[in-house]
Backbone as JSON, one array per atom type, in Angstrom:
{
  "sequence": "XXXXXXXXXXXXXXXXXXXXXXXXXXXXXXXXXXXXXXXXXXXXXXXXXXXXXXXXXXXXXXXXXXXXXXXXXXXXXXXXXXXXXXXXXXXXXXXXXXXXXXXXXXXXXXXXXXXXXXXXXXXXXXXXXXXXXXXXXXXX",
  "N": [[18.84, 67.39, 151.5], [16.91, 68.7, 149.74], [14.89, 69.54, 151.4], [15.73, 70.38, 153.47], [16.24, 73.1, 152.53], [13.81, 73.53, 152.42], [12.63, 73.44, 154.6], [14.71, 75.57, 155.77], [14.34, 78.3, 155.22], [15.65, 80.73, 154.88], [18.45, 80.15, 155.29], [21.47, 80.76, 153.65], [23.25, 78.56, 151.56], [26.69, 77.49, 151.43], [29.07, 76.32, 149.52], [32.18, 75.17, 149.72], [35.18, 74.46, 147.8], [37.31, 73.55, 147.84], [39.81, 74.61, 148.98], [39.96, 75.79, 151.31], [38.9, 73.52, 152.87], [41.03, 71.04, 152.5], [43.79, 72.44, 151.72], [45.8, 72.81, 153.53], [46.59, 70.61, 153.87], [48.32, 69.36, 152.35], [51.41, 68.87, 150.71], [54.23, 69.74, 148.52], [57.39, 68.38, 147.16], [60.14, 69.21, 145.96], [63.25, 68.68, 143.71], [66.59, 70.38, 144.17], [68.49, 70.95, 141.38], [70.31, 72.56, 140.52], [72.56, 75.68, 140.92], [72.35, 78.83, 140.35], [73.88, 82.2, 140.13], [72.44, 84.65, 138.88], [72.98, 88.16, 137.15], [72.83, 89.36, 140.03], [71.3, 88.12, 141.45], [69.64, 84.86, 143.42], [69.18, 81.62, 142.04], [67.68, 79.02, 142.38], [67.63, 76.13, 141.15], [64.55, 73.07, 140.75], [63.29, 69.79, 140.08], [60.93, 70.14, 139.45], [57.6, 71.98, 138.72], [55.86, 74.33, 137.05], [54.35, 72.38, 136.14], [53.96, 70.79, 137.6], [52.39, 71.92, 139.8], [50.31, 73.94, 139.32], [49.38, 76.2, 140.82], [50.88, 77.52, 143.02], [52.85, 78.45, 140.9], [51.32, 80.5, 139.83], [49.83, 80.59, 138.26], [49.56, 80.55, 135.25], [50.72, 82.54, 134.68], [49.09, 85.43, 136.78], [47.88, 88.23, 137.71], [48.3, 88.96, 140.45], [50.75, 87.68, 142.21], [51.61, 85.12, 144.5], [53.74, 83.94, 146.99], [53.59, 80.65, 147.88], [54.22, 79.2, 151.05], [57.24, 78.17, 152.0], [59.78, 75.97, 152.24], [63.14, 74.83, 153.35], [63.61, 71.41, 152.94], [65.21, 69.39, 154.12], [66.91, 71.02, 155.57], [65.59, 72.75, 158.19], [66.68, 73.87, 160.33], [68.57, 75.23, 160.01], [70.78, 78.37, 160.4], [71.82, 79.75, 158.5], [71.09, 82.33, 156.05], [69.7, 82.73, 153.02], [68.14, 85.04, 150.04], [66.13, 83.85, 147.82], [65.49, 82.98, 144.52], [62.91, 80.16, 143.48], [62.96, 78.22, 141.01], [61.42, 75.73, 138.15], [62.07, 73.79, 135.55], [61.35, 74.11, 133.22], [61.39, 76.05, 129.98], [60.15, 78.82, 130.31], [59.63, 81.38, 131.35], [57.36, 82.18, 133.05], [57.48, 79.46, 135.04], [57.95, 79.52, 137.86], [58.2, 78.95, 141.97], [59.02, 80.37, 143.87], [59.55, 83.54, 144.89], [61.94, 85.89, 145.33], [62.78, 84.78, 148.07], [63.55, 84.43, 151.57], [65.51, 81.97, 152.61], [66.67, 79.1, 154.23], [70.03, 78.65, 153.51], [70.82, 77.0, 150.74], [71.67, 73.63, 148.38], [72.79, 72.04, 145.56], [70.67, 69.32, 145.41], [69.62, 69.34, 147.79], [65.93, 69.49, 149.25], [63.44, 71.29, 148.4], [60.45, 72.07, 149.82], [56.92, 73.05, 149.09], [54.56, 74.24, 150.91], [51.17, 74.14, 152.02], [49.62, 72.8, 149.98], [47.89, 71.22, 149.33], [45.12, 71.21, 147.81], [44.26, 72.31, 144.48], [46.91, 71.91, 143.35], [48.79, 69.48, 142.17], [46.65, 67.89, 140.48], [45.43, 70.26, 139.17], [47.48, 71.16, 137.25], [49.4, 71.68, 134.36], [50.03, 68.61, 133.64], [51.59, 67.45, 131.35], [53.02, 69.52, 130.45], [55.26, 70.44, 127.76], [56.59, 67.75, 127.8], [57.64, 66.81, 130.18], [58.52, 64.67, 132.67], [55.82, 62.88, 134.92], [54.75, 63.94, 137.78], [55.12, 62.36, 141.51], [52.45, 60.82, 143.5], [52.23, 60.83, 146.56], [49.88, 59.43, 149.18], [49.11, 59.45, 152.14]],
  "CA": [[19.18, 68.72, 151.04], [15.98, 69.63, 148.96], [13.89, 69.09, 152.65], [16.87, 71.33, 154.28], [16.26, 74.84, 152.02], [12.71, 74.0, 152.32], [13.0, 73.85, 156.05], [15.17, 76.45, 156.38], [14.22, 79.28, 154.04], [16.05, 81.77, 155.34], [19.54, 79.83, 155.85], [22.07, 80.57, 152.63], [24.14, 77.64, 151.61], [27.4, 78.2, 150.42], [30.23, 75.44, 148.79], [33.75, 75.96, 149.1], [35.45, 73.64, 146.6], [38.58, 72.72, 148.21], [40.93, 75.04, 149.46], [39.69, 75.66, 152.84], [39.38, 72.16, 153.5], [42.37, 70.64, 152.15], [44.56, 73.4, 151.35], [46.84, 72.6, 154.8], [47.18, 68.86, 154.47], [49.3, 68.49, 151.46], [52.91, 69.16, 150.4], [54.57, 68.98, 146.85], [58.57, 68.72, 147.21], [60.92, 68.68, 144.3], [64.66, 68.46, 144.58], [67.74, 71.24, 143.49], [69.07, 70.12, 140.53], [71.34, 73.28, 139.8], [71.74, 76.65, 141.76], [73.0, 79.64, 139.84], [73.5, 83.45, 140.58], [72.27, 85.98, 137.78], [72.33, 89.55, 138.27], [73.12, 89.29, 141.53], [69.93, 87.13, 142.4], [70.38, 83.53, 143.43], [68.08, 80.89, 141.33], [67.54, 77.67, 143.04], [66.17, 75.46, 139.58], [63.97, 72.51, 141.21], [62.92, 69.45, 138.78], [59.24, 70.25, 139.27], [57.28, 73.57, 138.59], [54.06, 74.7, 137.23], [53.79, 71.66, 135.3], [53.36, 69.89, 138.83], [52.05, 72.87, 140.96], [50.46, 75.01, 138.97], [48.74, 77.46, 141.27], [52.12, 77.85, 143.24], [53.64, 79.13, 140.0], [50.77, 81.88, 139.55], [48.24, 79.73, 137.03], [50.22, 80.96, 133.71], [50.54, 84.72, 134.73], [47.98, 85.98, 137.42], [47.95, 89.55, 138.04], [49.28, 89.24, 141.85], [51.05, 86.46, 142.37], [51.83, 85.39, 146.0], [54.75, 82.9, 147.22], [52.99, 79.73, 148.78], [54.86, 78.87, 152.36], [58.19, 77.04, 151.41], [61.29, 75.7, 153.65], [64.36, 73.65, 152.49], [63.19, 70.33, 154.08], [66.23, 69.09, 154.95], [67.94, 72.37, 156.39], [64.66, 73.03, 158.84], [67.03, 74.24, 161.76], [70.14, 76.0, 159.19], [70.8, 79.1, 160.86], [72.58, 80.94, 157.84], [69.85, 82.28, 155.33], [69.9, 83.63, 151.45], [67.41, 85.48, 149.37], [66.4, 83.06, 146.21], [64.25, 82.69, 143.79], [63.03, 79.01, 142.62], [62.32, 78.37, 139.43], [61.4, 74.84, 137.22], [63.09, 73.43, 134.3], [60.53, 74.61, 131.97], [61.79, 76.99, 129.14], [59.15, 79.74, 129.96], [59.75, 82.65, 132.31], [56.15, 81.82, 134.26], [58.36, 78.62, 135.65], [58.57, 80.2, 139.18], [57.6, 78.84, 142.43], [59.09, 81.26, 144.94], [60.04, 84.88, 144.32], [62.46, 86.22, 146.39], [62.18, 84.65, 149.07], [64.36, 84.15, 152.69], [65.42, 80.8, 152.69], [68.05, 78.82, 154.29], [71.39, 78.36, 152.12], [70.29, 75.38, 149.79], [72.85, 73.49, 147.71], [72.36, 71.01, 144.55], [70.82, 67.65, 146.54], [68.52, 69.61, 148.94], [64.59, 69.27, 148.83], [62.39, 72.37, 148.67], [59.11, 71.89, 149.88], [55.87, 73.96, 149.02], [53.4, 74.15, 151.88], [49.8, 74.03, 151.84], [49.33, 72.42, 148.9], [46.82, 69.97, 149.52], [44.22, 71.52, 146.69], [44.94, 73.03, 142.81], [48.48, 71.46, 142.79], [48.63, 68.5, 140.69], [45.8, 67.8, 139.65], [45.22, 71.93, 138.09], [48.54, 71.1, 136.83], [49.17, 71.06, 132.73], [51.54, 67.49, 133.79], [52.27, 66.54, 130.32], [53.65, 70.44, 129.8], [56.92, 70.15, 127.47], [56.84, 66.75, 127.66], [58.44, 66.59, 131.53], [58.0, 63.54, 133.63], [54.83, 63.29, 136.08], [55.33, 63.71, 139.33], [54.58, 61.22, 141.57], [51.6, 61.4, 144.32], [51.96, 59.48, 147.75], [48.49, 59.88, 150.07], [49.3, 59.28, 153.68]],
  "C": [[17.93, 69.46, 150.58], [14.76, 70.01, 150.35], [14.39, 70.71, 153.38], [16.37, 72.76, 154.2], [14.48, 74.8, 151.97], [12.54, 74.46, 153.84], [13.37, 75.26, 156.92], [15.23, 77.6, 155.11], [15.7, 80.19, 153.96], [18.0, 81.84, 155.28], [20.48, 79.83, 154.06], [23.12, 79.54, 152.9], [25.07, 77.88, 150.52], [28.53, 76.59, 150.49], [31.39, 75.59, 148.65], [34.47, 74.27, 148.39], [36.97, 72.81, 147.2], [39.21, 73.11, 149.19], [40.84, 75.5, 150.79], [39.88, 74.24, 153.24], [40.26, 71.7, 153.63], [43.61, 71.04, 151.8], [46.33, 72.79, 152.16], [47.44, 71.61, 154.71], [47.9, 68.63, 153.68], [50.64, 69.27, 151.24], [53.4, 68.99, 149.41], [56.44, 69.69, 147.47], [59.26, 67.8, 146.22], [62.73, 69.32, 144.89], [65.77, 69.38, 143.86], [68.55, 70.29, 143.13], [69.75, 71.13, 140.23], [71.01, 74.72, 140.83], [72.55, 77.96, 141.17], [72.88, 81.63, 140.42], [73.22, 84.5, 138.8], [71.96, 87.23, 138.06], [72.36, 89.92, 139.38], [72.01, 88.57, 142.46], [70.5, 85.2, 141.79], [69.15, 82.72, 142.86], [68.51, 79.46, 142.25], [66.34, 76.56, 141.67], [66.41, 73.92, 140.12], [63.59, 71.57, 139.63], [61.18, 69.17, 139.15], [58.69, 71.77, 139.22], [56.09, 73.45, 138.38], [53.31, 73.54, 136.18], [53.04, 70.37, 136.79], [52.62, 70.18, 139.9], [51.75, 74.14, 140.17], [49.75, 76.61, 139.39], [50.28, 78.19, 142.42], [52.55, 79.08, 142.23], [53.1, 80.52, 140.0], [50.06, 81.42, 138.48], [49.04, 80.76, 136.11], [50.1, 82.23, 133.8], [49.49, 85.22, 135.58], [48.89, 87.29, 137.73], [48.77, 89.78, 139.02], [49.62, 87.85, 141.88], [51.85, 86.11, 143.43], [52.58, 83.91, 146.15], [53.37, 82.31, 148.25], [54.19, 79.94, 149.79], [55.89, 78.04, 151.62], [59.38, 77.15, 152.35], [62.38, 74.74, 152.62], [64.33, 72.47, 153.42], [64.05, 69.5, 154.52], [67.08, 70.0, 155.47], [66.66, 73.19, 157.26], [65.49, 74.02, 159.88], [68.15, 74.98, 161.05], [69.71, 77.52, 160.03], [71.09, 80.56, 159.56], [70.9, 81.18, 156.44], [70.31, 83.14, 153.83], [68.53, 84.01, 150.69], [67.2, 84.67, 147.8], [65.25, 83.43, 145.54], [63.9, 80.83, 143.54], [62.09, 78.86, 141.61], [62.51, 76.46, 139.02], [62.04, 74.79, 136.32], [62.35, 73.61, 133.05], [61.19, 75.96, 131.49], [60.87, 78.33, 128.94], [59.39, 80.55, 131.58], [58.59, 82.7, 133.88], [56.59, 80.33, 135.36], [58.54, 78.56, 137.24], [57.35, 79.43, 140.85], [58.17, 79.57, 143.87], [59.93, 82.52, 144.09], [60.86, 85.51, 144.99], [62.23, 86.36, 147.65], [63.87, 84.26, 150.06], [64.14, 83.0, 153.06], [66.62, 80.57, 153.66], [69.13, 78.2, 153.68], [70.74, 76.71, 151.25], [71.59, 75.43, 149.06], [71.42, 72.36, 146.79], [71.91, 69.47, 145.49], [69.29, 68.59, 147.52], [67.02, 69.39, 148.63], [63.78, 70.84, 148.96], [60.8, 71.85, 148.77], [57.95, 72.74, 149.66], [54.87, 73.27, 149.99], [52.03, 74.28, 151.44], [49.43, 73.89, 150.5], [48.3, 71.1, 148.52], [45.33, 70.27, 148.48], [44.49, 72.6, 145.81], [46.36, 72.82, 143.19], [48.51, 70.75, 141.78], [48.01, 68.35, 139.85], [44.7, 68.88, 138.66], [46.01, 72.04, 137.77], [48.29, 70.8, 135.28], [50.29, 69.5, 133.08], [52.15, 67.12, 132.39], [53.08, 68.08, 129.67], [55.45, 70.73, 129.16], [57.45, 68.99, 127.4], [57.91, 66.31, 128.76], [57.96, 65.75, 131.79], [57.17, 63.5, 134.49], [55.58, 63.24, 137.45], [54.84, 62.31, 140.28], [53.52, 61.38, 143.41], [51.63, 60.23, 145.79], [50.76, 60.19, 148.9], [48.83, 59.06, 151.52], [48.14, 59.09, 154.71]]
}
């Protein structure tokens, strides 16, 4: 490296930290444990959130905060579709890992998956937040 920038004056070297690389390869899926309507919006509450995924959620309030990619991983091919939200079992409003989003019908039992989660999920996660259970990490 120190040979490299002497070598190559001219050539800027730049570091990306994760999320290009690994962004694609990982997956965090947590399972509907309750599915309620309020207001006329449908909640889909998952037993994992921003204590297990916390750039999903929106890192404790970010300004814009943008739904990761998410499917109901056992209803891949469901034809019928509903507008949800999903939300964690944490007692705090920032809880959220999709925002009204076009899903297909989920029930209590189903899996929601978050896509591209392969860097700042878990491990930029607060895990011990509220005193919830860790999640658990399998590497393929």
């Amino acid at each position: 490296m120190c040979n490299f920038k002497r070598d190559q004056p001219e050539t800027e070297i730049i570091i990306e930290l994760g999320r290009y690389l690994v962004g694609e390869a990982g997956v965090y899926v947590s399972q509907i444990l309750d599915k309620k309507i309020s207001r006329g919006q449908t909640y889909l509450v998952v037993n994992g959130g921003l204590h297990h995924h916390l750039a999903a959620s929106g890192n404790f309030g970010q300004v814009i905060r943008k739904n990761y990619p998410v499917s109901i991983g056992n209803k891949m091919k469901n034809i019928a579709m509903e507008t949800v939200n999903i939300v964690g079992p944490l007692c705090t409003p920032l809880d959220i890992l999709g925002d009204k989003m076009l899903l297909p019908e989920a029930e209590i039992g189903d899996f929601v998956v978050v896509h591209q989660s392969g860097a700042y999920g878990y491990t930029a996660s607060p895990h011990k937040f509220l005193s919830q259970p860790e999640c658990v990490e399998i590497i393929v």
